[in-house]
DRENBATI-483796 format. One record per residue (C-alpha): x, z, y; residue in three letters. Coordinates in Angstrom, 2 decimals, decimal comma, always signed. Last residue first. Example, Ala and Ser with C-alpha at 12.3 -4.5 7.8 and 13.67 -1.06 7.14 Angstrom:
<sites>
@xx->+13,67; zz->+7,14; yy->-1,06; residuo->ser
@xx->+12,30; zz->+7,80; yy->-4,50; residuo->ala
</sites>
This chain:
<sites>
@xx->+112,03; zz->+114,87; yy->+131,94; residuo->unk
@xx->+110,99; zz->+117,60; yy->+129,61; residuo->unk
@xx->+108,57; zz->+118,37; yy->+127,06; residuo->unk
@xx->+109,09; zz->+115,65; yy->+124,11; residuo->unk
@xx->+107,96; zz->+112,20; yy->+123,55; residuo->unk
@xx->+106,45; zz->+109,70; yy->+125,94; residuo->unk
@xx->+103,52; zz->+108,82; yy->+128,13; residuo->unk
@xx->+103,64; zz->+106,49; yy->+130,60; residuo->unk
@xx->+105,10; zz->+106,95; yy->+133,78; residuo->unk
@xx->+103,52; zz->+108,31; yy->+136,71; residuo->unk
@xx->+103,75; zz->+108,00; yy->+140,48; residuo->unk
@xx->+101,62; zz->+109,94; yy->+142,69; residuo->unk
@xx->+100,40; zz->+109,06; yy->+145,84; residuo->unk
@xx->+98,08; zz->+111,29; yy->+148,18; residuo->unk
@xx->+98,03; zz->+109,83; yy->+150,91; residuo->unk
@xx->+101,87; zz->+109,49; yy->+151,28; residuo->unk
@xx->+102,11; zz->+112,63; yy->+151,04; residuo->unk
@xx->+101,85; zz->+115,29; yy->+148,45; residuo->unk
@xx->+101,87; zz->+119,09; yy->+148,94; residuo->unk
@xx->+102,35; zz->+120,88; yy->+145,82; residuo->unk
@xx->+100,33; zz->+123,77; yy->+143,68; residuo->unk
@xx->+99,08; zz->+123,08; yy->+140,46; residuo->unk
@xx->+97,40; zz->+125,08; yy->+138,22; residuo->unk
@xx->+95,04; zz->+123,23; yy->+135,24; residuo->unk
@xx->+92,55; zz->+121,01; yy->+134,96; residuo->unk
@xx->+91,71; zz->+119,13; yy->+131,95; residuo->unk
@xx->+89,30; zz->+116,25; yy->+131,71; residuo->unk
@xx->+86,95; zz->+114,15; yy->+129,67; residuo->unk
@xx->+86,62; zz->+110,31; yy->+130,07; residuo->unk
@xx->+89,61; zz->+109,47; yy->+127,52; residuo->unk
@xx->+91,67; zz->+106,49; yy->+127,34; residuo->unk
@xx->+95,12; zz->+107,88; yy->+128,32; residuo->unk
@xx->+94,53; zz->+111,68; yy->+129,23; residuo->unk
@xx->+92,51; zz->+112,64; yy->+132,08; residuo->unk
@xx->+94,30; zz->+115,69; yy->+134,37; residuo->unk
@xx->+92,15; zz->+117,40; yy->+137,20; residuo->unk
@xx->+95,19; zz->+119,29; yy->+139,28; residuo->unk
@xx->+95,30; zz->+122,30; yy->+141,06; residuo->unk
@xx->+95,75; zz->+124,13; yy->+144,04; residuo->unk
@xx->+96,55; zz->+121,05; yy->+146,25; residuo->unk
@xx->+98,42; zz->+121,13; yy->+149,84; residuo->unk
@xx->+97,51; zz->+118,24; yy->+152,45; residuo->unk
@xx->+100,03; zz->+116,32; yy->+154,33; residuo->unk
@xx->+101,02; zz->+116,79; yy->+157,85; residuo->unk
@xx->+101,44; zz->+114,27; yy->+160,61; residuo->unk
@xx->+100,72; zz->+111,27; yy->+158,83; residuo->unk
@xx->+100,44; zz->+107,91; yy->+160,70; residuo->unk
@xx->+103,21; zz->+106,64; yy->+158,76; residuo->unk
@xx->+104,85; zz->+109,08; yy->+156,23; residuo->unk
@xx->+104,66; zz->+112,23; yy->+155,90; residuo->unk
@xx->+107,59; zz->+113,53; yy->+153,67; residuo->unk
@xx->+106,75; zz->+115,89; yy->+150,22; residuo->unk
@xx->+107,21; zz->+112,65; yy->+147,95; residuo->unk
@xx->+105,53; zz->+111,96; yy->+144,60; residuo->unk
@xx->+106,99; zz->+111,88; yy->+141,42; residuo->unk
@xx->+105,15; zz->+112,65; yy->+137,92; residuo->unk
@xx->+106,55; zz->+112,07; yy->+134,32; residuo->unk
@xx->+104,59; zz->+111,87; yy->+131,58; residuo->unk
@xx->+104,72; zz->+114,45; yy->+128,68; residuo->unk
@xx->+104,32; zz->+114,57; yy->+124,96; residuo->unk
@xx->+103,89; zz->+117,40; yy->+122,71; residuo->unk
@xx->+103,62; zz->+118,82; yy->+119,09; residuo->unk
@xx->+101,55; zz->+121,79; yy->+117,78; residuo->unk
@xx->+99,38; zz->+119,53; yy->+115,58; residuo->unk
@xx->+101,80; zz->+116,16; yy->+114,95; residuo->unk
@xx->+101,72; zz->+114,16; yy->+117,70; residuo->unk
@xx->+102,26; zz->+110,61; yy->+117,49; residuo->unk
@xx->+103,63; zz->+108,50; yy->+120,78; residuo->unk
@xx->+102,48; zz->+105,04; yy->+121,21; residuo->unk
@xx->+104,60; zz->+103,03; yy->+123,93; residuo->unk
@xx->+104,10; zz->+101,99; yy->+127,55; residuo->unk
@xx->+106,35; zz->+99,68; yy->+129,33; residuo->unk
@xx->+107,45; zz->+101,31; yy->+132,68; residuo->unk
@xx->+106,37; zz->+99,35; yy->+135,69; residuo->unk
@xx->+105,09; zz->+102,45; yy->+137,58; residuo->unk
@xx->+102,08; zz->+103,67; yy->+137,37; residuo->unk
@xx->+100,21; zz->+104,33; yy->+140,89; residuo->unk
@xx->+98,13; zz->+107,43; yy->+141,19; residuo->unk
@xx->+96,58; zz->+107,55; yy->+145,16; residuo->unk
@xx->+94,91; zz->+110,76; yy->+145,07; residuo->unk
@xx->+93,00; zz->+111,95; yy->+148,35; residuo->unk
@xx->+91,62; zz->+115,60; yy->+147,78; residuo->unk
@xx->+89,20; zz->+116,48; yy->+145,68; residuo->unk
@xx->+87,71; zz->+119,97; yy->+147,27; residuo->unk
@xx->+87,09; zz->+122,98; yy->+145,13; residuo->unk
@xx->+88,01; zz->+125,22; yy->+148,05; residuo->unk
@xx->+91,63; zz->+125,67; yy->+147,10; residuo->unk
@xx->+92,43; zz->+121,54; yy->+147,10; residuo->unk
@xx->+92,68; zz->+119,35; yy->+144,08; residuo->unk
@xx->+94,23; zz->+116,38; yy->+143,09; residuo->unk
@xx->+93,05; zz->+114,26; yy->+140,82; residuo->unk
@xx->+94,90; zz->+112,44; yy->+137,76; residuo->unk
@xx->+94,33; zz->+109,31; yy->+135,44; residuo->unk
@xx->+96,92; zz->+109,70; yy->+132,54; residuo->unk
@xx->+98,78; zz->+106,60; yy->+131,53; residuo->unk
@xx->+99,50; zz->+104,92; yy->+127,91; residuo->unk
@xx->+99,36; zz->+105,93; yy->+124,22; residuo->unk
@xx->+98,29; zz->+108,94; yy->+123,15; residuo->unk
@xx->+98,47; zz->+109,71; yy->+118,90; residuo->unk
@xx->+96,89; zz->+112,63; yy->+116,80; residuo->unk
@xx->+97,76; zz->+114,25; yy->+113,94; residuo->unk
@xx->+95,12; zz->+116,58; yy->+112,77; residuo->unk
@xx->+94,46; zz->+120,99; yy->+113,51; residuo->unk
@xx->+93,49; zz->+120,30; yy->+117,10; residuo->unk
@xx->+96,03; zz->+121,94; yy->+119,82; residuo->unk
@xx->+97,80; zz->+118,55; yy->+120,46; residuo->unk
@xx->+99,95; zz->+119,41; yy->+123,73; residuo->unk
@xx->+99,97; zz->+117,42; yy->+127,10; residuo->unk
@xx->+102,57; zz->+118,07; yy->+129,69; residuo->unk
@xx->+103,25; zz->+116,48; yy->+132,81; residuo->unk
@xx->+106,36; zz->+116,71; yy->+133,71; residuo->unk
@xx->+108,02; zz->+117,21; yy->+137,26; residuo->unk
@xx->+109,10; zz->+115,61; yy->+140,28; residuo->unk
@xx->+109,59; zz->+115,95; yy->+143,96; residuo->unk
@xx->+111,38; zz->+113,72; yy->+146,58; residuo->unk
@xx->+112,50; zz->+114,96; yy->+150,19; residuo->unk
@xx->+115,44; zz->+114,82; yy->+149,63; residuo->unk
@xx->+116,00; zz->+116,34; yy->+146,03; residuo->unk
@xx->+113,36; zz->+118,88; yy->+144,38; residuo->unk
@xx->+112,59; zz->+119,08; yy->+140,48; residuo->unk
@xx->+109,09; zz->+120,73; yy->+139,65; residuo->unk
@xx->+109,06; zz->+122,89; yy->+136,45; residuo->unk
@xx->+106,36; zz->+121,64; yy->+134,50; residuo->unk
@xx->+102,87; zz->+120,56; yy->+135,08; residuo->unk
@xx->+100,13; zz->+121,83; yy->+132,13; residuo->unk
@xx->+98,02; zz->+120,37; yy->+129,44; residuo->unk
@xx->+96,26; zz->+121,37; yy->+125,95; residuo->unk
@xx->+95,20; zz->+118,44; yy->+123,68; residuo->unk
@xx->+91,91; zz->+118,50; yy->+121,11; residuo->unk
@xx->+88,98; zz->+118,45; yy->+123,27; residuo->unk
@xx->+90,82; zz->+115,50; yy->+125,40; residuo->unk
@xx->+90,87; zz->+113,16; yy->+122,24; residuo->unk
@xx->+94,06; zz->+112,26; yy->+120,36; residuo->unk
@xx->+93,54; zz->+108,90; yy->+119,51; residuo->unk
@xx->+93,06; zz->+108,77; yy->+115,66; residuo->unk
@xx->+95,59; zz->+109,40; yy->+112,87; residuo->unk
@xx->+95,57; zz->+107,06; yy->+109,60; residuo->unk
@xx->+93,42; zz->+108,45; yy->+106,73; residuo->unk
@xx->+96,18; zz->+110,05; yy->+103,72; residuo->unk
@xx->+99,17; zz->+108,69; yy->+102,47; residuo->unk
@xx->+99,51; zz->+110,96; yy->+99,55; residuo->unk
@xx->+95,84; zz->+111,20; yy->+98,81; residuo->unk
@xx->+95,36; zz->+107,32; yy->+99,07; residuo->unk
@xx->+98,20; zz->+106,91; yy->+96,72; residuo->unk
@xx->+97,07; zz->+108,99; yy->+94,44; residuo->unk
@xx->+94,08; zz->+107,42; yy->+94,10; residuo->unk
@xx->+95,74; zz->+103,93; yy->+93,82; residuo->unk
@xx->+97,81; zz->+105,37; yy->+91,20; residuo->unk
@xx->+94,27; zz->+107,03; yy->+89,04; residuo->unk
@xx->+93,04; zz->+103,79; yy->+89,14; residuo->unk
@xx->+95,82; zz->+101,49; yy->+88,69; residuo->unk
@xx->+96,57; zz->+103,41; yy->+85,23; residuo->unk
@xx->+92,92; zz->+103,62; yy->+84,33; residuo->unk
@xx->+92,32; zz->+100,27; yy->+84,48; residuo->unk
@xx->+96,29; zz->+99,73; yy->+82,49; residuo->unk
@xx->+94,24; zz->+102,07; yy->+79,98; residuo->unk
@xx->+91,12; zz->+100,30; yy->+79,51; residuo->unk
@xx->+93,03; zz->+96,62; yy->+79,41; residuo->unk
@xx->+94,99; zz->+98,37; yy->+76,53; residuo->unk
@xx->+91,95; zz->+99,65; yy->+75,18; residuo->unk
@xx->+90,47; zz->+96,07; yy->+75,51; residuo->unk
@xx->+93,68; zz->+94,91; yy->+73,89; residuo->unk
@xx->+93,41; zz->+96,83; yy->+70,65; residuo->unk
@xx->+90,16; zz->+96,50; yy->+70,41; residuo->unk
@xx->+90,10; zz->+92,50; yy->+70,53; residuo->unk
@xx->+92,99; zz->+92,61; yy->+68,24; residuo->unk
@xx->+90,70; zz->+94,37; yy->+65,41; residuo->unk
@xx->+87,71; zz->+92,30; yy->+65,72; residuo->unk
@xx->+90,24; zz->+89,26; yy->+65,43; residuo->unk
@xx->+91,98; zz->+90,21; yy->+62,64; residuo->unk
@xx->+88,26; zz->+91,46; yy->+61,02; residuo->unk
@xx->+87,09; zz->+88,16; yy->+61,99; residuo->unk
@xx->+89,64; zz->+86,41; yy->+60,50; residuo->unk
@xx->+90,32; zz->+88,03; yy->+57,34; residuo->unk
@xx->+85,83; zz->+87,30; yy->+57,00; residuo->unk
@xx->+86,99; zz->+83,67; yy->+57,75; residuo->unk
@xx->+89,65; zz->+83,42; yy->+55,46; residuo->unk
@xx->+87,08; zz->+85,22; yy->+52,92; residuo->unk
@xx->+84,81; zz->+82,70; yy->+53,28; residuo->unk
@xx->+86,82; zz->+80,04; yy->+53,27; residuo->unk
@xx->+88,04; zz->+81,18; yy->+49,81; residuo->unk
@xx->+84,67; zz->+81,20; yy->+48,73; residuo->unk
@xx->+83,95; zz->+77,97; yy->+49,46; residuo->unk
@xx->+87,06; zz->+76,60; yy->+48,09; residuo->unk
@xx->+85,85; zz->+77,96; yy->+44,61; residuo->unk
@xx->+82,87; zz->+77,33; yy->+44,78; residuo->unk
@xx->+83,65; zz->+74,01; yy->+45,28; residuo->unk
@xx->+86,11; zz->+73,83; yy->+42,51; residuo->unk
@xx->+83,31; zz->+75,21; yy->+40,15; residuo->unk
@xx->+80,93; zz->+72,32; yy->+41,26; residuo->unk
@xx->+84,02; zz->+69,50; yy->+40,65; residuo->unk
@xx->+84,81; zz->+71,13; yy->+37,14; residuo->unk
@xx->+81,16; zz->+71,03; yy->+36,26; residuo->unk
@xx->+80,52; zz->+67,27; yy->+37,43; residuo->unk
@xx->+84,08; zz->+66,53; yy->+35,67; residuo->unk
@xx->+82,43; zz->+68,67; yy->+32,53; residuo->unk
@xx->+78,98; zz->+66,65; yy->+33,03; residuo->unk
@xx->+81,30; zz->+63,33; yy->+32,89; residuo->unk
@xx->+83,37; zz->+64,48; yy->+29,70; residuo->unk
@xx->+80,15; zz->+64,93; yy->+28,14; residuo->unk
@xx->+78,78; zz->+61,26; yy->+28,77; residuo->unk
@xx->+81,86; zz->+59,59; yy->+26,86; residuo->unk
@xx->+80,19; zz->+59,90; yy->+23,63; residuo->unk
@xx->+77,29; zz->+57,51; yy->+24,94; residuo->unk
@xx->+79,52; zz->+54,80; yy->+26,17; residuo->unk
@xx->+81,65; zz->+55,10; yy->+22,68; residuo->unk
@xx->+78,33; zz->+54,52; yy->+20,81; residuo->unk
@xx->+77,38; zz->+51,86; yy->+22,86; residuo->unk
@xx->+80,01; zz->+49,10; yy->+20,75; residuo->unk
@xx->+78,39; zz->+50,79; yy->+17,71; residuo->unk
@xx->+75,69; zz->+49,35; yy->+18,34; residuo->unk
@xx->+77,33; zz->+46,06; yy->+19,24; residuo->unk
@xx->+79,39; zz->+45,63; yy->+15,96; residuo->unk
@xx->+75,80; zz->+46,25; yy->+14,23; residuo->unk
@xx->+74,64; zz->+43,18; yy->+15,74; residuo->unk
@xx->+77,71; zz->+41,20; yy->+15,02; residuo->unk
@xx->+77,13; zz->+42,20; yy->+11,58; residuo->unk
@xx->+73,89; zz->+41,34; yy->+11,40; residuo->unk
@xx->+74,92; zz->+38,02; yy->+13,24; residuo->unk
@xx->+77,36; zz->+37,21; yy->+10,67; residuo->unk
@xx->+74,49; zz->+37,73; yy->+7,45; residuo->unk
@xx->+72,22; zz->+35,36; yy->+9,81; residuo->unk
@xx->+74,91; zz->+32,61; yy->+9,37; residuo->unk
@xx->+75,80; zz->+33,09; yy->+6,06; residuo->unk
@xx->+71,97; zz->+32,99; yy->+5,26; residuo->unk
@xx->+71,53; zz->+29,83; yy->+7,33; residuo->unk
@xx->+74,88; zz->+28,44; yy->+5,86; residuo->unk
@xx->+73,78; zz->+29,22; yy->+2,03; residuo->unk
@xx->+70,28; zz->+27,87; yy->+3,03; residuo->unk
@xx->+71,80; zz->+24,29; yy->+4,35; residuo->unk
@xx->+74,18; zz->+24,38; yy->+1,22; residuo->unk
@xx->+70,90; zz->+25,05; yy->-0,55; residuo->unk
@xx->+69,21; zz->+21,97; yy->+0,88; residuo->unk
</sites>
C-alpha cells in the first residue's frame, strides 16, 4: 500500500508540474500580444501615410491640370481671336461683290458712225456714272425714234456673238456695236430718218435716250453685238 501511495503521490507531484509547464506554456502567447497592436499600429500609420500622399498627388494634379487647362483655353482664346479679326479683314479687303449695273447708274451715247457701201456702224456707249463697280452682261434692247416723238419700226436682231460679263469700275465704259444698212430693200422705196434713240441696257426695264440721227432700212433692223470692253469698235 505505500508503494501504491508513493506512485499516486509521484504521480500527482508530475502532473503539478506538467500543469505548471502549461501555464507558462500561455505566457509566451500572452507576451506576444504587443508586437501585434504595434503591427496593427505600423499598418494604420502606413495608411496614413499612403493616404496622404495620394492626396497630395491628386491636389499636384489638379493644380497641373487647372493650370494647363488655362493655358490652352487662352491659347484657344487667342487663335479665336486670330481667325476673327483675319476673316474681318478679309471681308474689308475684298469687299461685297458688284451688282448689275442698273440703268439709273450708266450714262449712254452712239459714237462716230462708220460708212462703207451702203453699210453703217457705230458704238454704242454705256458709261457707269454711280459711285460702285458695276457689271453688264449681254444685249441692249433699242427704239428708234422719229422728230415728232414717234417710235418708229425697230427690228434689233443680235448677232451670233457669244456674250461675256464686262465690269465697270465707276467712270469706266463698255460699248456694243450697231450696224444697220442705209439701202431700201424690197418693197421699200425710202426709209425713215430717226432723231434719237431709246437705249435699254442688258436686263434692265428703264431707259436712256439720247441723239441719234440715221436713216435705217430694212424696216428698221439693227444688228448688235453684245456688250464688251472699251469705247470704240
Amino acid at each position: 500500500m505505500r508503494i501504491t501511495n508513493t506512485t499516486l503521490t509521484a504521480g500527482a507531484a508530475a502532473l503539478a508540474l506538467l500543469a505548471a509547464g502549461c501555464g507558462t506554456g500561455t505566457t509566451p502567447s500572452a507576451a506576444a500580444a504587443p508586437p501585434a497592436r504595434t503591427t496593427t499600429t505600423t499598418t494604420t500609420t502606413t495608411t496614413t501615410q499612403h493616404t496622404t500622399t495620394a492626396a497630395a498627388a491628386d491636389a499636384g494634379r489638379a493644380t497641373a491640370a487647372s493650370a494647363m487647362s488655362a493655358r490652352y483655353g487662352s491659347a484657344a482664346q487667342s487663335a479665336g481671336t486670330r481667325t476673327t479679326a483675319t476673316r474681318t479683314t478679309a471681308a474689308r479687303s475684298t469687299g461685297a461683290a458688284p451688282a448689275r449695273c442698273r440703268t439709273t447708274g450708266l450714262r449712254a451715247r452712239v459714237g462716230r458712225q462708220d460708212a462703207g457701201a451702203g453699210n453703217r456702224y457705230a458704238p454704242l456707249v454705256l458709261t457707269n456714272t454711280s459711285g460702285k463697280t458695276c457689271w453688264v452682261y449681254g444685249f441692249v434692247g433699242l427704239v428708234l425714234i422719229d422728230g415728232r416723238g414717234d417710235a418708229l419700226r425697230t427690228r434689233t436682231r443680235r448677232e451670233s456673238v457669244t456674250p461675256h460679263r464686262v465690269t465697270l469700275r465707276p467712270g469706266a465704259s463698255a460699248h456694243a456695236r450697231l450696224h444697220w444698212t442705209v439701202v431700201p430693200t424690197g418693197h421699200e422705196t425710202r426709209c425713215p430718218s430717226s432723231a434719237r434713240l431709246m437705249i435699254i441696257p442688258p436686263d434692265e426695264v428703264a431707259h436712256l435716250e439720247v441723239p441719234f440721227k440715221a436713216t435705217v432700212c430694212d424696216d428698221g433692223r439693227i444688228d448688235a453685238r453684245p456688250m464688251a470692253p472699251g469705247t470704240s469698235l
